[in-house]
N, C-alpha and C positions, 0 to 999 in steps of 0.2 A: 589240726586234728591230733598231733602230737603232742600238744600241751592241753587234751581233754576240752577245749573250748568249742566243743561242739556248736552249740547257739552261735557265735561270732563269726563259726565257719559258714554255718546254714545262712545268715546274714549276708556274709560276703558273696556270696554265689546270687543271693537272689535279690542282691540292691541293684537297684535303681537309679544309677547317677544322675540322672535328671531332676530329681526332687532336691538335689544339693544346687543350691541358689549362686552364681556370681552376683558380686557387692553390684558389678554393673547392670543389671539385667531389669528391666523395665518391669513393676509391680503390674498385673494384671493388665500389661498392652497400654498404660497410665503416660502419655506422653510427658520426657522430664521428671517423674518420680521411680527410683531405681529401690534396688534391696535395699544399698545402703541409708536412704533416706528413710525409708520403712524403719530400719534398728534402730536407727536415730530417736524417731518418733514414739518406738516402744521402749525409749528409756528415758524419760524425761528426768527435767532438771530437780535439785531438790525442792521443794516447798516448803512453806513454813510451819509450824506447828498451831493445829490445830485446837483453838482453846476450850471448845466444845464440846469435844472429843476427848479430852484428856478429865480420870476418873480424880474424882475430888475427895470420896468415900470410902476407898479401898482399905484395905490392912491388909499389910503383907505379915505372912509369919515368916517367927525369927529364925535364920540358920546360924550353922558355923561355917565358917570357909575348908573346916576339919573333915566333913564328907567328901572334899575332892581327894583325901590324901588316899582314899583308895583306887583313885589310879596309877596303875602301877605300870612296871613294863611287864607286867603279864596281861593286863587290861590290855594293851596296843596289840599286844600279839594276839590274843583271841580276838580283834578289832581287827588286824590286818587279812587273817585266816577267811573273815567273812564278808570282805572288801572284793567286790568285781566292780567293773569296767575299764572303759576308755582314760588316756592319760589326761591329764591335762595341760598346759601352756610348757611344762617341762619334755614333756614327751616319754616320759615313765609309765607305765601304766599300771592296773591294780595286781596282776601276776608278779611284774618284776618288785614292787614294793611290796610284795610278797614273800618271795626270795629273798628280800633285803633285811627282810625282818624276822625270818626262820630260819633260816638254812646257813649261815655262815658265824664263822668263829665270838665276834664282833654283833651278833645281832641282839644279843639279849641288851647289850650298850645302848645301839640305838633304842630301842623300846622303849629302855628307862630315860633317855634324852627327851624321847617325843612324849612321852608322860610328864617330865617335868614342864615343858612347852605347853601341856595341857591345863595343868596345875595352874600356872603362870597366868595364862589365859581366861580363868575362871576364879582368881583372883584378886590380880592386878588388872590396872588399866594402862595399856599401853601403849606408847607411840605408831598412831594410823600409817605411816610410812614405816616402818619398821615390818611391820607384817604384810605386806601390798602385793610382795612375790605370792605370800601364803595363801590368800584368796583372791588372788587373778585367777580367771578361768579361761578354756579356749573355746570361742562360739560358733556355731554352725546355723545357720541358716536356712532350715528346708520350706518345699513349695508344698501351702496348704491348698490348692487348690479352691477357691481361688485364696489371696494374701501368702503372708511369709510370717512362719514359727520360728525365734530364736531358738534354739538347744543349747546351753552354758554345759561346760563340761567341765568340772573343779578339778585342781590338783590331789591327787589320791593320798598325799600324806595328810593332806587338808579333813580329806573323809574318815581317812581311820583314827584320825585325833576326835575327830565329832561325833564319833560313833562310840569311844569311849568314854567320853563326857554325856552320852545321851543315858549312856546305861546309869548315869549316878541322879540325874536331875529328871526322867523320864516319867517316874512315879507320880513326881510333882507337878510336873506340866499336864498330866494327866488328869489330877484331883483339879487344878485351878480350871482347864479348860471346861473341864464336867460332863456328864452328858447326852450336852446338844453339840460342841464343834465334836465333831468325832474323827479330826484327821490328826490329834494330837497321839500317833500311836498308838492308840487304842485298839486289840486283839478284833480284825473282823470290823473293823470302823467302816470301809466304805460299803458294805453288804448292810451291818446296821442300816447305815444311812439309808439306803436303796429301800430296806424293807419299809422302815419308818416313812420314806417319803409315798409309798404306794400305799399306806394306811393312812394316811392324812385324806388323798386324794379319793379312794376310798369310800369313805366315811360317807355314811347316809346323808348326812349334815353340810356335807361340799356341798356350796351352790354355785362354784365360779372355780376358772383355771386361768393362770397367768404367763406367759413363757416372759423370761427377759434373756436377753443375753448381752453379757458383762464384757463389754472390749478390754483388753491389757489386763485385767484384774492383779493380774501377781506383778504387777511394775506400776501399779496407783497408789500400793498403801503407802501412806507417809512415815518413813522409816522412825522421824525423831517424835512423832505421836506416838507411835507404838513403843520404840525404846521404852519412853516415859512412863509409860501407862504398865511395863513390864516390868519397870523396877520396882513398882509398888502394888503387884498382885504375885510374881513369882520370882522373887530378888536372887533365888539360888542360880539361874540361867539369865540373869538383866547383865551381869559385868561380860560373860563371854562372846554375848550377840552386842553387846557395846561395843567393844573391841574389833568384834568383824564388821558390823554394820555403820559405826560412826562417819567409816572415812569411803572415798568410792571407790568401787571393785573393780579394776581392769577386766575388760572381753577383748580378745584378739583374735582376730579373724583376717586370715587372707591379708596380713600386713597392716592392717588397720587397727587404730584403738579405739574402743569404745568405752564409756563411766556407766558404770550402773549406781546411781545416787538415790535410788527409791526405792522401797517395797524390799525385797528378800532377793537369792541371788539363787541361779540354779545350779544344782552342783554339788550344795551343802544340805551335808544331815541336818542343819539343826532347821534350816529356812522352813518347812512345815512347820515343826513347835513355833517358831516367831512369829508367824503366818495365824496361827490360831491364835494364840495370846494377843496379837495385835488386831484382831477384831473384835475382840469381846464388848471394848465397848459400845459399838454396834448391835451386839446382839442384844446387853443386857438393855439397851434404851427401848427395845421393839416392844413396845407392849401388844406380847402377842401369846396367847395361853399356851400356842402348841406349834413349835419352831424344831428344824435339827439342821445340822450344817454341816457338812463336808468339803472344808475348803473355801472354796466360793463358792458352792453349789447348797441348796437351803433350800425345806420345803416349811409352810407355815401358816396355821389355820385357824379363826376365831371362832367359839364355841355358840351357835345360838342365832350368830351373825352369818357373814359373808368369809365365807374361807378361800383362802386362796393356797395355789398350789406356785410354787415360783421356782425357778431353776435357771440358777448361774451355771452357764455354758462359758468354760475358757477357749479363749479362741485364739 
């Protein structure tokens, strides 16, 4: 209460330790399958790339690498200022990386160091071991009643670096997404979505309703399809999700380590932008007149014919 973290105190007072999973603890009374087989399974191996899926048509427009140079160490600092949470695998969390980056003699230094680190990263291409501390996160395990949710929790110097790189390439990832994905940061995107999907459904013209629901969705996408497919529709943010995405992300939990080798990683700002870019070409193959997306979640309906309502539920 003394550091104003109101929410985090109301939290602690009214969690629930029970819903925090031991690695050992039997998945829904499952004899011999525990948590940790569960995480295992919601992080599968890499896969190969997709040759069907990858866009043969694209044009990417031209940048210059010259739009990064306005990250500055005044970008990190207004970056760091609107940085909350939990630490990650460091055990820092987003107050004291806070402190680190306003309040002391030496902090305008750091700013401009993690500025140039941002620079660097958006780019060059740089050796996957070399950055491995930088995006390891620490995992949590809670009980969904029934199954088990990982929660990835990124390191916080991680976050206020991608939060200052989202502000120079956000425009863009915006224009390319378009809008039907509308989780690409777009002002009011998931209410869009909501409204647009109850107008589809709506429509005097609905004559059918579909539920699906999507197991894992955000640890399926094929990370080295998407890369691909994002260098050549939005190449200003294809080098800095190279760079985190190429190689696999450490989760530690409870002493144990885990690869996260597919799809996006939880933690990071940028994983929604890559998340939408790396579906598109999904979307655009649908021939379907009247589609909107949020994520994994999509509603989509043909004009005249049979419409359908669909809805990816992450689980």
């Amino acid at each position: 209460m003394r550091q104003s973290r109101i929410g985090a105190a109301i939290r602690l007072l009214s969690r629930n330790n029970s819903n925090l999973l031991d690695l050992n603890t039997l998945v829904n009374g499952e004899e011999g399958r525990t948590v940790l087989d569960e995480l295992i399974a919601k992080h599968p191996n890499k896969a190969a790339i997709e040759r069907e899926a990858l866009l043969s048509n694209a044009t990417a427009k031209d940048f210059h690498s010259v739009i990064f140079e306005s990250i500055t160490g005044e970008s990190i600092h207004r970056s760091a200022l609107k940085t909350t949470g939990s630490a990650g695998p460091s055990g820092i969390d987003a107050l004291e990386w806070r402190r680190l980056c306003t309040s002391f003699k030496h902090s305008a230094d750091l700013c401009s160091s993690m500025a140039l680190v941002a620079k660097k990263l958006c780019v060059e291409y740089v050796d996957p071991d070399g950055i491995s501390s930088f995006i390891a996160s620490r995992l949590i395990a809670l009980d969904k009643w029934p199954g088990v949710r990982p929660i990835a929790i990124g390191e916080v110097s991680r976050r206020i670096i991608s939060k200052a790189i989202l502000a120079v390439v956000s425009d863009e990832v915006r224009e390319v997404a378009g809008c039907i994905q509308l989780c690409a940061d777009q002002d009011a995107g998931c209410e869009v979505a909501v409204r647009a999907m109850n107008a589809i459904f709506a429509d005097e013209h609905t004559e059918a309703a579909m539920l699906v629901d999507a197991t894992n969705e955000f640890n399926l996408l094929n990370r080295r399809t998407a890369l691909s497919n994002i260098h050549a529709i939005c190449p200003s943010i294809a080098t800095v999700l190279t760079n985190i995405y190429r190689g696999d992300g450490d989760f530690f939990i409870q002493g144990q380590l885990l690869k996260s080798r597919e799809s996006v990683m939880q933690g990071d700002p940028l994983a929604m932008s890559m998340y939408a870019l790396g579906i598109l070409p999904l979307i655009q193959k649908l021939d379907i007149t009247k589609q909107i997306w949020f994520a994994d979640g999509m509603a989509f309906g043909m004009l005249g014919l049979v419409k359908l309502y669909i809805y990816y539920w992450l689980i």
